[in-house]
PADOBA-557653 format. One record per residue (C-alpha): residue in three letters; x, y negated, z negated. Coordinates in steps of 0.02 Angstrom, whole numbers, plus 50000, padded with zeros to 5 digits. Layout:
AlaXYZ/...
# end
This chain:
Unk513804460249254/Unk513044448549381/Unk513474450949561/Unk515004445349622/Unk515334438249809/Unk517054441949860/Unk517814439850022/Unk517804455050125/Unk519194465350075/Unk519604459249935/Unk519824471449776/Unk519404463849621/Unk518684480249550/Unk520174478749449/Unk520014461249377/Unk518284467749327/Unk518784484149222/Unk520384475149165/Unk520664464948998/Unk521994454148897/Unk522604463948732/Unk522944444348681/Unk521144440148701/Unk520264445348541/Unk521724438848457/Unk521744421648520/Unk519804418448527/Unk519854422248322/Unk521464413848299/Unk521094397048393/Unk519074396648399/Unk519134381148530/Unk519754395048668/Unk518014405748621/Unk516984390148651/Unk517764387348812/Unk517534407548839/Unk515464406148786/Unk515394389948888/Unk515884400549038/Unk514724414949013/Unk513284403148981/Unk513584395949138/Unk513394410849242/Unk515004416149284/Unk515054434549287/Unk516834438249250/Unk517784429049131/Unk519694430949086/Unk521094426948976/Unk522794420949086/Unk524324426848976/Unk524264421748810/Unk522774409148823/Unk523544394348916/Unk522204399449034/Unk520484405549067/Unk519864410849258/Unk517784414849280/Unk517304420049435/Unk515644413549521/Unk514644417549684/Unk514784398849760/Unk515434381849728/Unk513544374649663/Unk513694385049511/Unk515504380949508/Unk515094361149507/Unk513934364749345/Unk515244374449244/Unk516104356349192/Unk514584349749150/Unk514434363649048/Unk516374363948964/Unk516984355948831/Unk517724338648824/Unk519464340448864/Unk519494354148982/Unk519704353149175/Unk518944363449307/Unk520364370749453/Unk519284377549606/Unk520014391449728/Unk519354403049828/Unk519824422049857/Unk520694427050023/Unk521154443550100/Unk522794450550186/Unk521714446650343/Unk521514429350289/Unk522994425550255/Unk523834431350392/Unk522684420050520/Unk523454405950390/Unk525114413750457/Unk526144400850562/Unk527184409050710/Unk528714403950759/
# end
């Protein structure tokens, strides 16, 4: 697995060991959801996942320029969703006080 660039504090050790028990089962069942799956690998992400029941797939990359190529890289039809990881810390500068 390629390196992954998290923000600071965030665990995604986790993510990384984890899997869907639907996965196998969809990618055989609906082989559009595998090319989407090989599309991702091929374009570098280094952790690709299964949301749910397949409504869904998240990859993880180190920045946004190898983000940018991944919908070059997808299959006609599917759309890309950007977001980036955040800590407690984070989020709690996000905080508003009242």
């Amino acid at each position: 697995m390629g390196r992954i660039a998290w923000e600071e504090g965030v665990d995604w050790g986790m993510a990384a060991r984890g899997w869907n028990d639907l996965e196998p089962l969809v990618r055989r069942r609906f082989p559009e959801v595998g090319h989407v799956y090989n599309a991702l690998i091929e374009a570098g992400a280094p952790l690709v996942r299964l949301s749910g029941s397949g409504a869904t797939w998240f990859a993880c990359f180190d920045d946004s320029t190898e983000s940018a190529e991944l919908e070059r890289a997808l299959p006609a039809g599917c759309r890309v969703f950007r977001a980036r990881t955040m800590n407690r810390a984070s989020l709690q500068r996000l905080r508003v006080v009242q």
